[in-house]
C-alpha positions in Angstrom: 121.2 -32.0 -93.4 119.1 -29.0 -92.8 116.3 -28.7 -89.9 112.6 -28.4 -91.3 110.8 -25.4 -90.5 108.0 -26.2 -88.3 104.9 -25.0 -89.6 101.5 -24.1 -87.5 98.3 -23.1 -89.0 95.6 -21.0 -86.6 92.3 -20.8 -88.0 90.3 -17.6 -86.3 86.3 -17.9 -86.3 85.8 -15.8 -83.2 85.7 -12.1 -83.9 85.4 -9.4 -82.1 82.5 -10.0 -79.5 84.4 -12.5 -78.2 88.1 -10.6 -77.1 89.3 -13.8 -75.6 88.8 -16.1 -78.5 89.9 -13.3 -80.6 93.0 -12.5 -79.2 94.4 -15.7 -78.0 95.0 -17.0 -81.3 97.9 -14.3 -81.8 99.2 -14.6 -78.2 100.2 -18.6 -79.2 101.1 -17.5 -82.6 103.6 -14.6 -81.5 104.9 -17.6 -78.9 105.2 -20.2 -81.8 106.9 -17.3 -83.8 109.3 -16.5 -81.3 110.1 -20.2 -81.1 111.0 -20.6 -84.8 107.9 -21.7 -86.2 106.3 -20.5 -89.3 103.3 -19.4 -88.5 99.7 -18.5 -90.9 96.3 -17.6 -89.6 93.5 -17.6 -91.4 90.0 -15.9 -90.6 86.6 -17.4 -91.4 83.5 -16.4 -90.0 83.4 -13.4 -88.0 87.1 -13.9 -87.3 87.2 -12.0 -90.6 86.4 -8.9 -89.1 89.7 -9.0 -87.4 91.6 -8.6 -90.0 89.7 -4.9 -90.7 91.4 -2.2 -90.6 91.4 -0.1 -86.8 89.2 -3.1 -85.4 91.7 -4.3 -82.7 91.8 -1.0 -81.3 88.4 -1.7 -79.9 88.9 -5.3 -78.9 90.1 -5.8 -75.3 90.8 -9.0 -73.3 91.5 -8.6 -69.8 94.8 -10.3 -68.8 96.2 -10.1 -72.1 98.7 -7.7 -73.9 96.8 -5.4 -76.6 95.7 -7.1 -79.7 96.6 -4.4 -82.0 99.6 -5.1 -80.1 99.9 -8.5 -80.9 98.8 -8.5 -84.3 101.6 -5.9 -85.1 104.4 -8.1 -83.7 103.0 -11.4 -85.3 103.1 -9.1 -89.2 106.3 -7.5 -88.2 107.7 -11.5 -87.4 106.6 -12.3 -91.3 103.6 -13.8 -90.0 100.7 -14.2 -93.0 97.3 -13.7 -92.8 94.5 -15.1 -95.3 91.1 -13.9 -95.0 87.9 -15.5 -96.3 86.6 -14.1 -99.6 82.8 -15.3 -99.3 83.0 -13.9 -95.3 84.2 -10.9 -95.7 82.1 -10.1 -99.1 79.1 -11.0 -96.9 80.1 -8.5 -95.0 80.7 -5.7 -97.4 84.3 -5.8 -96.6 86.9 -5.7 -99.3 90.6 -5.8 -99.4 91.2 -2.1 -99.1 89.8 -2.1 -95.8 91.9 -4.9 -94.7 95.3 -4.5 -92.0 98.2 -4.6 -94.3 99.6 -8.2 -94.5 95.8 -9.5 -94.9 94.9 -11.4 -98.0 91.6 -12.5 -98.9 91.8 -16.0 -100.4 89.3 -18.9 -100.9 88.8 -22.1 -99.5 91.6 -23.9 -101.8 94.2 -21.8 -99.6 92.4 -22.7 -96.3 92.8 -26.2 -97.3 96.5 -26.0 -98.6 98.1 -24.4 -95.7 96.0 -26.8 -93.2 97.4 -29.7 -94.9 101.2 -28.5 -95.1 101.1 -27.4 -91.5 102.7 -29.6 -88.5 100.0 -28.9 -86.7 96.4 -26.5 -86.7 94.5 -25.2 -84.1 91.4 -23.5 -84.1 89.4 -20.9 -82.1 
């Protein structure tokens, strides 16, 4: 009988002005990637802006590896991203000015992925 493929499900609010918060989310899901786990983010709240287009080049943690880094390895490792339609429209944000792999979705897809995940964390 064939293994299930464990599932985790990172929910981003922190954007960034807060590097850590905004870049440790990728550092466990590129380590929960490498370990055979599927792996979906999504991005509420400011953790929307991440997903725009150039903005990890100007988000820096100290102690960490790059996050433009990160976020490429975690999109090359088939990793999906679903951003927050009401967020990022508050923002004036829309989908053309997302990083390619991002998806703006609604709360319905939030839910769904949460729910079918072993396990969620949030930051």
């Amino acid at each position: 009988m064939e293994e299930k493929v464990k599932k985790l499900f990172i929910m981003v609010t922190n954007g960034p002005e807060n590097p850590e918060l905004a870049t440790i989310p990728f550092v466990m899901a590129t380590a929960a990637q490498a370990s055979d786990v599927e792996v979906v983010m999504g991005f509420q709240g400011n953790g929307s802006m991440l997903a725009v287009k150039c903005m990890a080049n100007h988000v820096f943690a100290n102690g960490f590896p790059k996050l433009s880094e990160l976020i490429d390895a975690y999109t090359e490792a088939g990793g999906k991203m679903y951003v927050c339609g009401p967020c990022v429209g508050s923002r004036q944000v829309n989908e053309e000015e997302l990083i390619q792999g991002a998806t703006i979705v609604g709360a319905a897809t939030f839910v769904s992925e949460s729910l079918s995940a072993a396990q969620s964390l949030i930051y």
